[in-house]
ZAMARGU-4260 file (C-alpha; in steps of 0.2 Angstrom, whole numbers, plus 5000, padded with zeros to 4 digits):
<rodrens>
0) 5783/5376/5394 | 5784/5363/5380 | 5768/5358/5372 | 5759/5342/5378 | 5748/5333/5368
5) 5734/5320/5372 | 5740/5301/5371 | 5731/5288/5365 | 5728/5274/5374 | 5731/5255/5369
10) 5713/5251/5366 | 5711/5267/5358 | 5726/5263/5345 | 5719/5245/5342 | 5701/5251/5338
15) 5706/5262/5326 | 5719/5247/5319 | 5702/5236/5318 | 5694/5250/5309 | 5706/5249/5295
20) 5707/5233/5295 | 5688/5232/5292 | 5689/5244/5278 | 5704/5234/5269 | 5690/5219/5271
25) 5677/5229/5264 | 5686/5234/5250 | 5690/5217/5246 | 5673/5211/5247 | 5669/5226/5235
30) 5682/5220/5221 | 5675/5201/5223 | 5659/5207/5221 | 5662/5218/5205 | 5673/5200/5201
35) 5658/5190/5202 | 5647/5201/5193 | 5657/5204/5179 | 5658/5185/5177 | 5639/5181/5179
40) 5637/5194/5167 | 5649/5186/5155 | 5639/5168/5157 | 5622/5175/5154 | 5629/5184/5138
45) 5639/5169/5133 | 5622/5163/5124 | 5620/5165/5106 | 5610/5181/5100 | 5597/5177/5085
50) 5602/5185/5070 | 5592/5204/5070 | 5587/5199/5090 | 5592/5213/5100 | 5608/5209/5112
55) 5606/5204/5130 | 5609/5222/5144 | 5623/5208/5150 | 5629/5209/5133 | 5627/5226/5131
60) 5637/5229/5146 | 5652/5216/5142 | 5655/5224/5125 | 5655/5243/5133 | 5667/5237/5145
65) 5680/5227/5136 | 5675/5231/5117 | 5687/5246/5114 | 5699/5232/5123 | 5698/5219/5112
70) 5695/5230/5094 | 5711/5228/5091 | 5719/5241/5076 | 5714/5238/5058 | 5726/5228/5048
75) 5739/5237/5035 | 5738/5224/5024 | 5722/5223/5020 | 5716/5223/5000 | 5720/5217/4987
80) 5739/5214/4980 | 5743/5208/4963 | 5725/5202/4959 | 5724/5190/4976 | 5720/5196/4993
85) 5734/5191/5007 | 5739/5177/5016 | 5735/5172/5030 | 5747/5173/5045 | 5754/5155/5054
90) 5741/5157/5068 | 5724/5149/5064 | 5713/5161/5065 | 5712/5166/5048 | 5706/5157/5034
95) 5709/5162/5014 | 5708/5157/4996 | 5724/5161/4993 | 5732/5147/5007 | 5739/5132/4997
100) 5726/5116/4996 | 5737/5106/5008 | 5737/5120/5022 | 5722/5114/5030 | 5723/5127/5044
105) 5721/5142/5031 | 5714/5135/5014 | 5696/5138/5010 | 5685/5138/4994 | 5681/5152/4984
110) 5663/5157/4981 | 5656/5152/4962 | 5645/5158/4951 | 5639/5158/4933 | 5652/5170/4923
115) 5642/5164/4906 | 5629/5178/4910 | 5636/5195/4912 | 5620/5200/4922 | 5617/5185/4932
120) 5635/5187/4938 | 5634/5205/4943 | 5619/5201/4953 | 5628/5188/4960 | 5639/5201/4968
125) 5625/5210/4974 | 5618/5198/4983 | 5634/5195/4991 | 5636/5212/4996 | 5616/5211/5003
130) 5621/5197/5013 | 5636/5205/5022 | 5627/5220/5026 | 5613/5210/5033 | 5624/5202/5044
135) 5626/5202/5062 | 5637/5211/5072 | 5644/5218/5053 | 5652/5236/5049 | 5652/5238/5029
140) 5670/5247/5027 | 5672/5246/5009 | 5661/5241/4994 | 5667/5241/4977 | 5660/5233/4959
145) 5675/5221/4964 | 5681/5222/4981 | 5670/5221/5000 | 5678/5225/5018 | 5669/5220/5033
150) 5673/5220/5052 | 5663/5209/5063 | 5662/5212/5081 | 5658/5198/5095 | 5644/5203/5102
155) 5652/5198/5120 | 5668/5203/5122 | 5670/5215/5106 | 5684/5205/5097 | 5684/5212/5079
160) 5687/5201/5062 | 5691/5208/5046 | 5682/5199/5032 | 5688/5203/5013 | 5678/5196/4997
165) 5686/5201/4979 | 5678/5197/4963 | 5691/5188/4951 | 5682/5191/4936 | 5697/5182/4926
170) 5694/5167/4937 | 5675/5170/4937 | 5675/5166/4955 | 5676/5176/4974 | 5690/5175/4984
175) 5689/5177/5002 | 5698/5181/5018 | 5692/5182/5035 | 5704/5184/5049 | 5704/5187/5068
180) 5714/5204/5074 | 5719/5196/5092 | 5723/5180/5097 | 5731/5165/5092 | 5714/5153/5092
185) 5697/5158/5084 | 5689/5142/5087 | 5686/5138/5071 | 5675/5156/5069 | 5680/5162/5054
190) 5678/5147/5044 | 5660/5142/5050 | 5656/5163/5045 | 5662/5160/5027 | 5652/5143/5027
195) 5637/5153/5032 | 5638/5167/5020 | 5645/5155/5007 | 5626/5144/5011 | 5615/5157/5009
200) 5623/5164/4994 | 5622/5147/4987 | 5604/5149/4990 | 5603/5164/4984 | 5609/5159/4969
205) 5599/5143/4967 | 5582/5155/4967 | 5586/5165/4957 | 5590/5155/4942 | 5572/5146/4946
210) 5561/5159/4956 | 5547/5146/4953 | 5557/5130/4962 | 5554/5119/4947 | 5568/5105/4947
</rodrens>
């Protein structure tokens, strides 16, 4: 006698369609809610960490999820070549002493400092290096009597910028490069972190050649 087995009824075959039907939704609603999440935690992280302040749990999540994302690799280029450090490349994202005046994208000023005294320049250099290591978001790759290599990383998402300073003793003058790894646009980032450390070295400089403040 062949084998008969139960059938299911039409109620019975539509229940269980509205079943899955209610776990596709679910899911759905699960994948919107992480969505949501993820972009609340990206607008209460989107505010600026103070200098030395510990970052924001909703930073410190965004940059454990999307950091090893966004790192990027290192650059081969990187160093310097024929006494100069390298150009930038067309995107403007980088900035560099070593772009021409007239490239307004690329071109920045070189750091100065008084070559006339041998000990106030090497200090000079120290202080530089002090202000880089100090900095936020700031692994110190390299650091040479000539030559620093810096990556700063975003506190938010994780992008990573290599940030190169090389003492043209001949020049008696700093060149420096600071470049984005991903990207086309970097907002105008790297230029406004050469400003800044190109501030405070000034500073820097100014008290030291009259710790007492007098004109």
């Amino acid at each position: 006698m062949a084998r008969q087995f139960p059938q299911q009824c039409p109620q019975q075959r539509r229940g269980r369609g509205g079943a899955g039907r209610r776990r596709l939704w679910q899911r759905g609603g699960l994948l919107v809610a992480i969505a949501v999440g993820c972009w609340s935690l990206l607008v209460a992280g989107a505010g600026a960490t103070p200098i030395g302040a510990a970052p924001s749990p909703s930073t410190a999540v965004m940059a454990s999820l999307f950091g090893p994302l966004f790192a990027g690799q290192r650059p081969n280029s990187l160093g310097v070549h024929d006494g100069q450090l390298s150009a930038c490349p067309p995107s403007p994202n980088c900035v560099s002493t070593t772009a021409a005046p007239t490239d307004l994208s690329h071109a920045i000023a070189p750091l100065t400092y008084d070559a006339a005294d041998g000990a106030a320049a090497d200090q000079a250099w120290q202080t530089l290096t002090a202000l880089v290591q100090d900095s936020e978001g700031v692994t110190l790759v390299t650091a040479t009597e000539d030559y620093l290599y810096a990556e700063f990383t975003t506190p938010l998402m994780g992008f990573v910028d290599d940030v190169e300073f090389h003492r043209d003793r001949a020049a008696s003058e700093i060149q420096v490069r600071s470049a984005s790894r991903l990207g086309e646009s970097d907002l105008g980032l790297n230029r406004q972190r050469i400003e800044r450390i190109r501030g405070q070295f000034e500073r820097q400089q100014r008290l030291s050649a009259n710790p007492l403040g007098h004109p």
